[in-house]
C-alpha positions in Angstrom: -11.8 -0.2 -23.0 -14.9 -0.1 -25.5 -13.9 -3.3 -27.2 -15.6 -6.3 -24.8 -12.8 -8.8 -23.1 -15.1 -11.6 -23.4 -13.8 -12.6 -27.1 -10.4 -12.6 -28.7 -8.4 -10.7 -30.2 -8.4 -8.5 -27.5 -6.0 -5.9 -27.2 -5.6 -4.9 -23.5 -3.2 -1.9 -24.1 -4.4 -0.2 -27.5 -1.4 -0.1 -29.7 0.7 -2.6 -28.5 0.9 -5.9 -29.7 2.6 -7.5 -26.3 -0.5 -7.2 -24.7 -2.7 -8.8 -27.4 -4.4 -11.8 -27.0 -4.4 -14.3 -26.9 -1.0 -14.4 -27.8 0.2 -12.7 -24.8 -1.5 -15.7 -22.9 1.0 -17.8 -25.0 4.8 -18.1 -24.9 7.5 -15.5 -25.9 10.0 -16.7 -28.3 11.7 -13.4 -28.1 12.0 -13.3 -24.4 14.5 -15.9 -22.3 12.0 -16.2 -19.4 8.4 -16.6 -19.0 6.4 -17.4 -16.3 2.9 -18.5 -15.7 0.9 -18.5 -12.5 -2.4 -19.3 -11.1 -3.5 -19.3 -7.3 -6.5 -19.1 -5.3 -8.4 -20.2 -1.9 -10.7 -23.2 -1.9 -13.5 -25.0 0.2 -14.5 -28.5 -0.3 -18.0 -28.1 -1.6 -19.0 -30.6 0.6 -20.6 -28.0 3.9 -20.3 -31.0 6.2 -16.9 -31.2 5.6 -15.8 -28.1 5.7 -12.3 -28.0 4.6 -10.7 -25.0 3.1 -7.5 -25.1 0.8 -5.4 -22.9 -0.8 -2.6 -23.7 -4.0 -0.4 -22.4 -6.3 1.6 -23.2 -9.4 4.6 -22.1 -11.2 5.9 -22.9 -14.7 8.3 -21.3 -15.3 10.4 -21.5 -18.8 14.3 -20.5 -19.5 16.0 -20.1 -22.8 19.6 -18.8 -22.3 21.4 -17.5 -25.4 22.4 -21.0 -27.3 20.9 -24.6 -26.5 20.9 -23.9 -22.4 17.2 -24.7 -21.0 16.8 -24.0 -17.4 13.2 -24.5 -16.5 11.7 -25.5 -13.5 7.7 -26.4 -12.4 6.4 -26.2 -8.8 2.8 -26.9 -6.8 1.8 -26.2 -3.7 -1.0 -27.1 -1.3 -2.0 -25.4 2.0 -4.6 -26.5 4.4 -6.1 -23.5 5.9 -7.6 -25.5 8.6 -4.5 -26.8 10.1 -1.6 -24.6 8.9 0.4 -27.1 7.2 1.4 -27.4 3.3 2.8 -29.3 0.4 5.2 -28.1 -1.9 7.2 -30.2 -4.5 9.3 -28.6 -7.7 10.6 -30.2 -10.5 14.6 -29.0 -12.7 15.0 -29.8 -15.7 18.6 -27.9 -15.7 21.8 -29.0 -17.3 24.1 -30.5 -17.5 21.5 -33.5 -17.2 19.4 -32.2 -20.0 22.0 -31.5 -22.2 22.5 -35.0 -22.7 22.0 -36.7 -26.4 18.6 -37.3 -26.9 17.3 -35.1 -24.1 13.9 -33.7 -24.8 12.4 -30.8 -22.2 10.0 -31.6 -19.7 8.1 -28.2 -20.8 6.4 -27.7 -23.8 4.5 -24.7 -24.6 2.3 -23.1 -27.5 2.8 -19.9 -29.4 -0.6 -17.3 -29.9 -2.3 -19.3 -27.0 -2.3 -20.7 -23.4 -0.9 -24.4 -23.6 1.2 -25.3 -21.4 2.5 -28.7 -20.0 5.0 -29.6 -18.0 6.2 -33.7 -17.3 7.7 -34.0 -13.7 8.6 -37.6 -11.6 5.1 -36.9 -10.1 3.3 -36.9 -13.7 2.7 -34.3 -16.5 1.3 -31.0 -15.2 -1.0 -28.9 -17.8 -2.8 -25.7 -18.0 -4.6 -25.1 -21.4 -7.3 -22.7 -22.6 -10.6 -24.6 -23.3 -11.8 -25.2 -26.6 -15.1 -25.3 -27.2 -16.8 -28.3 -30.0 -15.7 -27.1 -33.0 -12.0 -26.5 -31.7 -12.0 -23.0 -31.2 -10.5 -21.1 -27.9 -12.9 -20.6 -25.0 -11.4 -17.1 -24.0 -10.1 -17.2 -21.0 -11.7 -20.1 -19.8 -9.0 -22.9 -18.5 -8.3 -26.6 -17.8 -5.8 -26.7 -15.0 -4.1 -30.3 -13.7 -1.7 -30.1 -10.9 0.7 -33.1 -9.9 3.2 -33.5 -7.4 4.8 -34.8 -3.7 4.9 -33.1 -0.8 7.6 -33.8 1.8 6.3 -37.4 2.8 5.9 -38.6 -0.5 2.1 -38.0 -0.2 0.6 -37.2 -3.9 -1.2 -34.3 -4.2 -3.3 -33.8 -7.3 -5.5 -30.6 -7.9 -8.0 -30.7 -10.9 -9.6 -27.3 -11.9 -12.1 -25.4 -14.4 -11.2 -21.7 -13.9 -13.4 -19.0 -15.7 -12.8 -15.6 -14.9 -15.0 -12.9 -14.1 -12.9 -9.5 -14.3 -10.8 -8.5 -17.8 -6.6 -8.9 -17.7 -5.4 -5.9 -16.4 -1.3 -4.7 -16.9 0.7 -4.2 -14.2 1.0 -0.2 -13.3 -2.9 0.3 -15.1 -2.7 3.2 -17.0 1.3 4.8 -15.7 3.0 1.9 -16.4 0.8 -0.1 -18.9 2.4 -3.7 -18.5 5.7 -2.2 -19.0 8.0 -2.2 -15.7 11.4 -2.4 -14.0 12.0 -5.7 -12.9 14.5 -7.8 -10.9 17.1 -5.4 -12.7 15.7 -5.2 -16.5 14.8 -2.2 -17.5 11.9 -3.1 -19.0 9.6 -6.3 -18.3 6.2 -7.2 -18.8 2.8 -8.4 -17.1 -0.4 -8.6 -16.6 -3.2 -10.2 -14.3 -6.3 -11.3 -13.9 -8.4 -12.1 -10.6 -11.9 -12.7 -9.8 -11.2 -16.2 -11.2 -14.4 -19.0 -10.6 -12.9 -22.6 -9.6 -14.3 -25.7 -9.5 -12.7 -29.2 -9.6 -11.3 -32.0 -7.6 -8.4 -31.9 -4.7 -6.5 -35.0 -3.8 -3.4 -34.6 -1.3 -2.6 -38.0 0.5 -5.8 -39.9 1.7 -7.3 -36.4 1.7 -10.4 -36.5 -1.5 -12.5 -33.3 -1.8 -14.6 -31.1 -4.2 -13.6 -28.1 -4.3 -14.7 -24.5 -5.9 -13.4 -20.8 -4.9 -13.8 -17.1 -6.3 -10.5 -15.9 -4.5 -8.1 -16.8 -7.8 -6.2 -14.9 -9.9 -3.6 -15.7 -13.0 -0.3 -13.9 -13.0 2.0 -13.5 -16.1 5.3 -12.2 -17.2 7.8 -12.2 -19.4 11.7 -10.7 -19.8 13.9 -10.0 -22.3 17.1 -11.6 -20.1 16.7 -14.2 -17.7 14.7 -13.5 -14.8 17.2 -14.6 -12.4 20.0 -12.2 -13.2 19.9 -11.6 -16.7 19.6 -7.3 -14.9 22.0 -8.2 -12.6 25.1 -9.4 -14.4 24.6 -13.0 -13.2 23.8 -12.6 -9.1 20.3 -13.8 -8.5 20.3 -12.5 -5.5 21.0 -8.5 -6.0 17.4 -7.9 -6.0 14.7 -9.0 -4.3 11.0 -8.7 -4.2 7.6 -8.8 -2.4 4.8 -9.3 -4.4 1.1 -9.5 -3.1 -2.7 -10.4 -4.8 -5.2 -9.3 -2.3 -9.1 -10.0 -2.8 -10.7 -7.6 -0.4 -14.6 -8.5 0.5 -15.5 -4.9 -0.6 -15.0 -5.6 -4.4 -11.3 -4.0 -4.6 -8.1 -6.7 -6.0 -5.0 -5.4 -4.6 -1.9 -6.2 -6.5 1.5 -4.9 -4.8 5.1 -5.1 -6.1 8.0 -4.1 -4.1 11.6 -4.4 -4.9 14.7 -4.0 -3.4 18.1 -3.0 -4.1 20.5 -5.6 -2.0 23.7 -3.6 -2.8 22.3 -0.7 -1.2 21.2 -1.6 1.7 17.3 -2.8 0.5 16.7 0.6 -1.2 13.6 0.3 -2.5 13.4 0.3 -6.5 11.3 1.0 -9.2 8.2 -0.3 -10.0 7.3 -0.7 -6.3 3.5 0.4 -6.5 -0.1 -1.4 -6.0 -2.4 -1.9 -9.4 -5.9 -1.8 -8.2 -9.2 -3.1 -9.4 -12.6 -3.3 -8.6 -15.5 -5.3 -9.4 -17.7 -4.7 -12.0 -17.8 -6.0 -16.2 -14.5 -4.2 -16.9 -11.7 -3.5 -14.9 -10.0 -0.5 -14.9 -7.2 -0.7 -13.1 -5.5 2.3 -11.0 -2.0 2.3 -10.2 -0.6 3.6 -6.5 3.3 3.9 -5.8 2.7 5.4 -2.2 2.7 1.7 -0.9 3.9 1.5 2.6 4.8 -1.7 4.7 5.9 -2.3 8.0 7.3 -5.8 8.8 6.2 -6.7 12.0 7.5 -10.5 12.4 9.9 -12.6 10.4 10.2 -16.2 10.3 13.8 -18.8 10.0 14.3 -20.2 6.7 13.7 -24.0 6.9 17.1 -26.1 6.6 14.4 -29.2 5.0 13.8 -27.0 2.2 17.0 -26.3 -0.1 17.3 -24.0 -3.0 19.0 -24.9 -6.5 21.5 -21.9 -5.9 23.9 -22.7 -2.6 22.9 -20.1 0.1 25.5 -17.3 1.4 24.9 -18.7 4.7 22.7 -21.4 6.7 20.9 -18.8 9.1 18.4 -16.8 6.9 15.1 -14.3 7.8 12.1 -14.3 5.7 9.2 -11.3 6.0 6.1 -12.7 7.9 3.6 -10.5 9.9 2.8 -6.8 8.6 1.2 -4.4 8.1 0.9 -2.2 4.6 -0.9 1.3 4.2 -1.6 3.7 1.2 -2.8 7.0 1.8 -3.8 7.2 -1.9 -6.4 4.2 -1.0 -6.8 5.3 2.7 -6.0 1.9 2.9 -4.6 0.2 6.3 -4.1 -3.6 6.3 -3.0 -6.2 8.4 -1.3 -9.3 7.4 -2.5 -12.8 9.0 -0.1 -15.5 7.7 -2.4 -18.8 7.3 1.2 -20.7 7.3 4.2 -20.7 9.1 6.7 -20.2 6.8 5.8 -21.3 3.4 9.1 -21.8 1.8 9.3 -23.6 -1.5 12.9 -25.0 -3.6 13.1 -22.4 -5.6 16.4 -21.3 -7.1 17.2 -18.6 -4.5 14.7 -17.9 -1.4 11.4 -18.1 -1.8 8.4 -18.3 0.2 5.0 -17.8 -0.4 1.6 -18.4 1.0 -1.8 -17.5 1.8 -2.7 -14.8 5.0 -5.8 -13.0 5.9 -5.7 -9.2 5.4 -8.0 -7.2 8.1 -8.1 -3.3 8.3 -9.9 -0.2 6.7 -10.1 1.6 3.4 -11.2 5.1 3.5 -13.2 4.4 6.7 -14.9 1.5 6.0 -13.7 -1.9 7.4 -12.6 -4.4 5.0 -10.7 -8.3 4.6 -9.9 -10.3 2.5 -7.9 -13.2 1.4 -4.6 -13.0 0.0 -1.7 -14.5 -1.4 2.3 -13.0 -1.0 5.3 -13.9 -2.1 8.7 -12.7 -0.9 12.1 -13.3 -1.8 13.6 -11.2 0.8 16.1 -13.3 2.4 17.7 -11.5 5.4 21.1 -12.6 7.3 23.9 -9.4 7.3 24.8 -7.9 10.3 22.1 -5.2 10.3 19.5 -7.1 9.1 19.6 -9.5 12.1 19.7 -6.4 14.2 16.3 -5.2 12.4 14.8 -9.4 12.7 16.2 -9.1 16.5 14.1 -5.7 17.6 11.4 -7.1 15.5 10.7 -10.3 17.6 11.7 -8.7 21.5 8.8 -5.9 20.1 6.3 -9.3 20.2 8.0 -10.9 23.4 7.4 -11.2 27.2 10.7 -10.3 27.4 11.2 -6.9 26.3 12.1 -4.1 28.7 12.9 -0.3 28.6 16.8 -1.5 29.2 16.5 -3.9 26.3 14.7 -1.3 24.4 18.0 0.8 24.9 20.6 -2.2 24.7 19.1 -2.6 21.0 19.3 0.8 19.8 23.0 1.0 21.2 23.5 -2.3 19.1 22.0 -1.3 16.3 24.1 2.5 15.9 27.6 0.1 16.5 26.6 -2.0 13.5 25.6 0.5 11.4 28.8 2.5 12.3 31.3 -1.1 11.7 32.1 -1.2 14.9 31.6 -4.9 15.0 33.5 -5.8 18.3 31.9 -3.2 20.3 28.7 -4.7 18.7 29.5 -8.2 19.9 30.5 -6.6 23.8 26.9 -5.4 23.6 25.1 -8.4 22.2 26.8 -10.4 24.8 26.4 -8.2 28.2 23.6 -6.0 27.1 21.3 -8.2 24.9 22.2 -11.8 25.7 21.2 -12.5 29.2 18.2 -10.4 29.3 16.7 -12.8 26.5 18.3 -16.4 28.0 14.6 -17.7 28.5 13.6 -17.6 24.7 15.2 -20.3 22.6 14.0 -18.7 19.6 15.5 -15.2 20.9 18.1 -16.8 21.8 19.0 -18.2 17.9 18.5 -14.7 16.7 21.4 -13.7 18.9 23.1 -16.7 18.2 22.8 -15.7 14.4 24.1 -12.4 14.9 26.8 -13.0 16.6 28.2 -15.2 13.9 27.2 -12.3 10.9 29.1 -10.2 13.5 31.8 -12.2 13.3 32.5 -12.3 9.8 31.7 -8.6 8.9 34.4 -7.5 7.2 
């Protein structure tokens, strides 16, 4: 990059026009979906108080072929300190805004960032900053957050976010913004981290200032709609983990994964890490030797609901793991901050802050991070897999359980569902009767066991 990201235009991949800005900041009238997103870590600035926050926003716009809009906004709060959060997300879906006279809650500008988005809780914005003569501010952003959480507390987060890295696209210099995604062939994105915070946080009776350096924007776009334009219509034949790591040695760690829920969570293409590192220009590397070992899972909660009816009440999400690349001779482990940060999304969705401890080519290394996962697990042989996961972590497990699990898990994969429930409920069952939350797992299965076909 010899041109300087610090003033528009700016043309992050040479030659292509999708990745010019600021118009890629902007919407995409030739695309059905685009999305928006902004996250990051806080402290109050206040020492004596010592609080520390973390957020995230959505907007996220739909255009269907013909008058359909399907968009959707949502905001989230976590406090750090105490490992709860807010989340609140706003529809504006038909048939209620295909009304006479209906006018959508989103608006958006073309060739820069303007975004706005008006909700029950108030009108939600994210703009780029002009300066006094009324001309862009590259980069540089006003962000306003509204919303409720679960007890109808307001929570309000006021920012001004400058960055201090260049956009980089998705896959670096392999993939160049340009990726398989959610089923579409071809998709495209680009981040930015290393973003400077500073504002005002108001959540309840809670009042702070806040500022932070562990932020980053996320953007997409796709040519169908995001949430199964690729896949004929079912939202949920793929699903995805996606992380944005800021590691305390100068590297931003940015990790797809995606999985193919027709084949038994094959993963798919792009599943890969872009990388950056500190300095005036990024130049992002791309990894696709990404390796993750799930090490925990957590229950769906039944308070929060999706837009999409669920294929069954008892659902799994990804927690605790760990993730390697021998490219990076990188070894991480993942520290949820939250238990089971699940937001109403139209299909599964949870997402939230965790610590990441570990090494990278020798050296120790952390670093905050935000992940999102859409990974909703509840067949047969998934419970099995959430089942060996949580005994691994429990008083509980034994040699003989050890055993009774693999056997289990060989009758599943074989169909051999009513062998498979004689050995959940001789073998497995009573050896885990003093865990109630062991005890659901089994529960759970049984009943996927039960109606396998």
């Amino acid at each position: 990059m010899t041109q300087s990201w610090r003033t528009y235009p700016f043309e992050l991949v040479p030659g292509d026009p999708a990745f010019r800005f600021p118009d890629a900041e902007g919407v995409h009238e030739d695309c059905q979906s685009d999305t928006w997103f902004i996250a990051g870590e806080l402290s109050a600035v206040d020492t004596a108080n010592g609080r520390r926050f973390a957020f995230l926003t959505i907007f996220n716009k739909n255009r269907m072929p013909g008058p359909i809009v399907a968009d959707f906004h949502t905001v989230a709060l976590f406090d750090l300190d105490h490992g709860t959060y807010g989340t609140f997300t706003d529809y504006d879906m038909p048939p209620t805004n295909m009304e006479p006279g209906a006018v959508p809650k989103l608006t958006s500008a073309v060739g820069h960032l303007d975004i706005s988005y008006r909700s029950s809780a108030g009108t939600a914005v994210w703009s780029t900053r002009r300066d006094d003569d009324g001309n862009l501010i590259p980069y540089t952003y006003d962000v306003v957050l509204v919303g409720l959480d679960r007890d109808d507390r307001e929570m309000e987060l006021r920012l001004s976010v400058t960055p201090t890295r260049s956009p980089a696209p998705v896959g670096g210099s392999v993939y160049k913004g340009r990726f398989p995604c959610l089923g579409q062939q071809e998709t495209f994105s680009y981040f930015q981290t290393g973003m400077e915070m500073t504002g005002s946080l108001r959540w309840g009776d809670v009042e702070v200032q806040v500022s932070g350096a562990s932020g980053h924007v996320d953007r997409q776009w796709f040519p169908l709609y995001a949430g199964g334009g690729g896949t004929d219509g079912d939202q949920r034949a793929m699903s995805h983990e996606w992380r944005t790591i800021h590691l305390d040695n100068g590297v931003d760690f940015v990790g797809w994964r995606q999985f193919d829920r027709h084949d038994r969570n094959a993963l798919r293409p792009f599943t890969g890490a872009t990388v950056t590192s500190s300095g005036e220009v990024a130049v992002p590397g791309c990894v696709e030797d990404v390796e993750v070992v799930t090490t925990s899972y957590v229950r769906w909660p039944d308070a929060v609901r999706q837009l999409i009816r669920p294929p069954v009440k008892a659902r799994y999400m990804p927690d605790g793991h760990r993730l390697s690349s021998a490219a990076l001779g990188l070894e991480l482990t993942a520290e949820p901050l939250v238990p089971a940060p699940a937001h109403g999304l139209p299909i599964e969705y949870m997402e939230g802050p965790a610590l990441f401890r570990g090494t990278m080519n020798g050296q120790p290394v952390s670093g905050f991070g935000i992940w999102e996962r859409s990974l909703a697990l509840y067949r047969d042989w998934e419970l099995v897999d959430v089942l060996t996961a949580a005994v691994a972590n429990s008083p509980a497990r034994s040699q003989e359980l050890d055993d009774a699990l693999e056997t289990l898990g060989k009758l599943v994969d074989a169909d051999r569902a009513e062998e498979a429930m004689d050995c959940l409920a001789s073998d497995v069952r009573p050896a885990l009767a003093g865990s109630g939350e062991l005890t659901a797992i089994v529960d759970d299965l049984a009943l996927a066991l039960a109606s396998a076909p």
